[in-house]
SELO-678935 format. One record per residue: residue in three letters; x, y, z of N, C-alpha, C in turn. Coordinates in steps of 0.1 Angstrom, whole numbers, plus 5000, padded with zeros to 4 digits. Layout:
<recs>
AlaXYZXYZXYZ...
</recs>
This chain:
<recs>
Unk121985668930123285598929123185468938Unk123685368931123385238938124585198948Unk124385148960125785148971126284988962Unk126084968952127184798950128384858943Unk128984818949130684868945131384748935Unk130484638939131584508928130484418924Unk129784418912129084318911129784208899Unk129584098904129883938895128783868891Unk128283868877127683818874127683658865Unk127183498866127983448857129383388856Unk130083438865131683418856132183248862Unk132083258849133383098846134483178840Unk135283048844136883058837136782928836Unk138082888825138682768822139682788816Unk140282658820141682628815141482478808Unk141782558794141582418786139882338789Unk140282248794138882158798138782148813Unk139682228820139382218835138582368839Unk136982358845136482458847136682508860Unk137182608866137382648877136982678885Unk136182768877135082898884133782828871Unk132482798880131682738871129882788870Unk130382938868129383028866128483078884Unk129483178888128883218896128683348902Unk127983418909126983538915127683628927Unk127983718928128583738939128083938940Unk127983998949127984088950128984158962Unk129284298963129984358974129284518974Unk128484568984128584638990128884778993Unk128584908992129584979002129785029014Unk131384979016130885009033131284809038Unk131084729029131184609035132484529035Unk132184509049133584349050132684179041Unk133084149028132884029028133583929024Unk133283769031134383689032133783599021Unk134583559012134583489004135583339005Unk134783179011135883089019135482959013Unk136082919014136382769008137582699008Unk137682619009138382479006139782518998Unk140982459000141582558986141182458977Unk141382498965141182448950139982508945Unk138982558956137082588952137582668943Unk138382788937138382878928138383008933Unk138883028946138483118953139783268944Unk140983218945142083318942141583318925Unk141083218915140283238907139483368903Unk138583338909137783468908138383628916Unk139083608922139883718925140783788910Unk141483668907142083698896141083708881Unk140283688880139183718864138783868874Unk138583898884137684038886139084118879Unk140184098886141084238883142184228872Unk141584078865142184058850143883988849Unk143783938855145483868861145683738860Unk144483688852144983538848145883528842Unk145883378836147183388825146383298813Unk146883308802145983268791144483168789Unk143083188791142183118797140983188792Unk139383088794138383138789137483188799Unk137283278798136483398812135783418799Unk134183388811132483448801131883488819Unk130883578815130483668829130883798821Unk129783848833130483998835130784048850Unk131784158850132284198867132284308859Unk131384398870131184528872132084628885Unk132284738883132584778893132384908893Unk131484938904130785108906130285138890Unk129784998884128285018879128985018863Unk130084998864130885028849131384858849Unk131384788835132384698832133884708831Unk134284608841135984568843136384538825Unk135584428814135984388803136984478796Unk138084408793138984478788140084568797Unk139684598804140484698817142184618818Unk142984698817144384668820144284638838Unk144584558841145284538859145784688864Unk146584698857147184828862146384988862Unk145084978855144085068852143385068867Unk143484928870142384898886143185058895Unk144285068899144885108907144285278906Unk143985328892143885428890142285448894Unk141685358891140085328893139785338909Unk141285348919140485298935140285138934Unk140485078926140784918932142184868931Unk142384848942143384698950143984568955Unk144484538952143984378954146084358963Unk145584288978147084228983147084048979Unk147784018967147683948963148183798972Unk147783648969147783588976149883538972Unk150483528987152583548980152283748984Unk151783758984152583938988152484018978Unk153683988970153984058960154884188962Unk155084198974156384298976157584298967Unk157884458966158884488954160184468964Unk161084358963161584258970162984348974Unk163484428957164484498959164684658963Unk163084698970163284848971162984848986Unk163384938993162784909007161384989013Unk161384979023160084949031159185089024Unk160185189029159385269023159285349011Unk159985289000159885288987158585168980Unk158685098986157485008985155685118986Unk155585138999154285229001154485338996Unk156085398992155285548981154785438966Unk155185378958154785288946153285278951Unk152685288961151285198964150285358965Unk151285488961150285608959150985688950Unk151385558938151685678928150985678919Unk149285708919148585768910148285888919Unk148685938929148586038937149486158936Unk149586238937150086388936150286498944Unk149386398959148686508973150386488977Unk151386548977152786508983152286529000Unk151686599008151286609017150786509026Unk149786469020148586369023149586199021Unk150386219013151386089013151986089022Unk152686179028153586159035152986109049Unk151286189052150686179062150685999061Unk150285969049149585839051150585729054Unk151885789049153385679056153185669069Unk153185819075153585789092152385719099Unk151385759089149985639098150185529101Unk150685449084151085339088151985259096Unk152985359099154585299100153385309115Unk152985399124152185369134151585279133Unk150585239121149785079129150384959125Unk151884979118152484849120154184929124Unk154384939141155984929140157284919135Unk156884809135157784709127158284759115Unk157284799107157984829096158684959097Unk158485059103159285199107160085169111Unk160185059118161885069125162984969115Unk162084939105163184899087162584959079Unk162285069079161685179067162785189059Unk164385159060165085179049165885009044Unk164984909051165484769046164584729033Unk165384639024164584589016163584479021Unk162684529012161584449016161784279013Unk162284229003162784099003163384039018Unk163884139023164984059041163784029049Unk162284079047161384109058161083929059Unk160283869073159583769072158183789066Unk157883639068156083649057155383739064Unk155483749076154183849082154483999081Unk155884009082156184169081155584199064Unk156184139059155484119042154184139037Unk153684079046152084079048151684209049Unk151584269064152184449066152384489058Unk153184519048153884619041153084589025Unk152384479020151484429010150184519014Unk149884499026148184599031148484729029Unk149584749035149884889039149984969022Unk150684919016150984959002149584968994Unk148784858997147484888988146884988992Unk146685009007145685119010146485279008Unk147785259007147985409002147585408989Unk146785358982146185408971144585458971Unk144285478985143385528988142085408985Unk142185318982140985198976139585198977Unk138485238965137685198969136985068977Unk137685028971137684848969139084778972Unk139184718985140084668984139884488984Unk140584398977141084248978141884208982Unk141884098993142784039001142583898996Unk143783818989144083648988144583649003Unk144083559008144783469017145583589029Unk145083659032146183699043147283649056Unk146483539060146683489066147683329063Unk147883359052148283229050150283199052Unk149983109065151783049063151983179075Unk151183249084151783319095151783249107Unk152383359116152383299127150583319134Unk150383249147149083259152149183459157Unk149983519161150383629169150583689156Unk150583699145151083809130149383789123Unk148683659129147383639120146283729129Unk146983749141145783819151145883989147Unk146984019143147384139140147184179127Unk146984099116146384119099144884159102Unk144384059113143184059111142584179120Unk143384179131142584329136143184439128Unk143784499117143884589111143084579098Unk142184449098141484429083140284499093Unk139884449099138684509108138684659114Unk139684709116139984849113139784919103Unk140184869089139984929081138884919076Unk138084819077136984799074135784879085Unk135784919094135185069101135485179093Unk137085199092137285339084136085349071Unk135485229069134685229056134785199043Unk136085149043136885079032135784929030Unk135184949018134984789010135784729007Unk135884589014136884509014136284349012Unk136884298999136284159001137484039002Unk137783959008138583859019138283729010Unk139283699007139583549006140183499017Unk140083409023140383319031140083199035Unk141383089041141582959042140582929057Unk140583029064140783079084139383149080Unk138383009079136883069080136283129088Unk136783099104136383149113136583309113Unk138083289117138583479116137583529106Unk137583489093137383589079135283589084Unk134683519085133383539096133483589103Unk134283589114133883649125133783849124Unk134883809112135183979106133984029095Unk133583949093132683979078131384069080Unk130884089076129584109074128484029068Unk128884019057128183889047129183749045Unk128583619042129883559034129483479023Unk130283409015130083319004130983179006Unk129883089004131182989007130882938991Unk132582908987132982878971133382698977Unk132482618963133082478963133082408955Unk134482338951134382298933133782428921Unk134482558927134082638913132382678916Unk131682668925130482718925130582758939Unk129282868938129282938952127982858959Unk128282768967127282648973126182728985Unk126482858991126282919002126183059004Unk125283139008125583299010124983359021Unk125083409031124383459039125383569056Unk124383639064125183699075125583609074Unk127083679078128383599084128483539095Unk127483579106127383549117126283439121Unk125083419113124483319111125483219110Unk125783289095126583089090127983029099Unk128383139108129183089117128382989132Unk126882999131126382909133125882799129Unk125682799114125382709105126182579105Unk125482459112126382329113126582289102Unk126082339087127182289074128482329077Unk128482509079129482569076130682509091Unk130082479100130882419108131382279106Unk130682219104131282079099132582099087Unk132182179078133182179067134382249072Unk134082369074135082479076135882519089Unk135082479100135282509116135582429120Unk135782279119136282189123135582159136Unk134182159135133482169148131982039146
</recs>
């Protein structure tokens, strides 16, 4: 049995005559943190959106595999049932249910009523905050509590594979320290997780492997911790 949990092979998209994603390679792991970073516009939330099928009308050629089977054709909402997740980049919190009507929706292909309830109070432990508005709608929350309650919800679906757009994006410095040490948490528990991110440093420093995406091609791959020495990747990304 092979440990690749997500392979990309190939994949462009386009819109009309604008090519996005312009035929590129990517693998994930299991077991791995990897960061996938660039520039915005490189195509990064792109290719997030052709793996788990969420574009909107467009030409996707490639194939994306996942635990060794083709995504083609797969409904979005099939992912969830499959163990893949994705906290999309905006949240996507169900705005009008509260806190914790949100994270039961994030394990209902589940039926363990037990093991659900365990996995509420875990969370509401590794994010406060949201326990002490377990009965507010999630629409009242700020972007970072939002944030929280977007993680929290994916992983009560137990995820093989989990996708993060942008976690970090539009928080405070003190809510981005706190996404990120519970991505790196989870990522010990053993959760495959692959990271989009603006915050090259964090999403490296957390990684294992990374890819750097530019103009739609993947220009870069290697340890994460190398190329956080690498004076390309600092010049461009580190502002160093």
């Amino acid at each position: 049995m092979s440990d690749n949990v997500l392979k990309v092979s190939g994949l462009k998209v386009a819109y009309g005559g604008i090519k996005a994603v312009k035929g590129i390679d990517l693998e994930v792991n299991k077991g791995e943190l990897i960061a996938l970073i660039g520039a915005n516009g490189a195509g990064k939330t792109t290719t997030l959106k052709a793996i788990t099928g969420t574009l909107p009308p467009c030409k996707v050629e490639g194939t994306v595999a996942y635990l060794g089977e083709s995504l083609k054709g797969s409904k979005s909402f099939h992912l969830v049932e499959k163990k893949l997740a994705m906290v999309p980049e905006g949240r996507g919190v169900f705005t009008r249910m509260s806190i914790q009507e949100n994270l039961l929706m994030g394990a209902y292909t589940r039926d363990d009523k037990a093991g659900i309830a365990a996995d509420v109070a875990k969370w509401f432990d590794v994010f406060p905050r949201l326990k002490e508005r377990a009965s507010q709608m999630a629409g009242t929350l700020s972007g970072g509590e939002q944030q929280m309650l977007a993680m929290a919800r994916a992983l009560m679906s137990h995820p093989n594979l989990l996708l993060l757009d942008e976690p970090s994006m539009g928080l405070s410095p003190i809510m981005v320290e706190k996404i990120f040490e519970v991505i790196r948490n989870v990522s010990k528990e053993g959760i495959t997780i692959l990271l989009v991110e603006q915050n090259a440093k964090l999403a490296l420093q957390a990684a294992h492997r990374g890819y750097v995406m530019d103009s739609g091609l993947i220009t870069m791959t290697g340890n994460a911790r190398d190329m956080l020495d690498d004076p390309r990747v600092k010049a461009a990304y580190l502002g160093e």
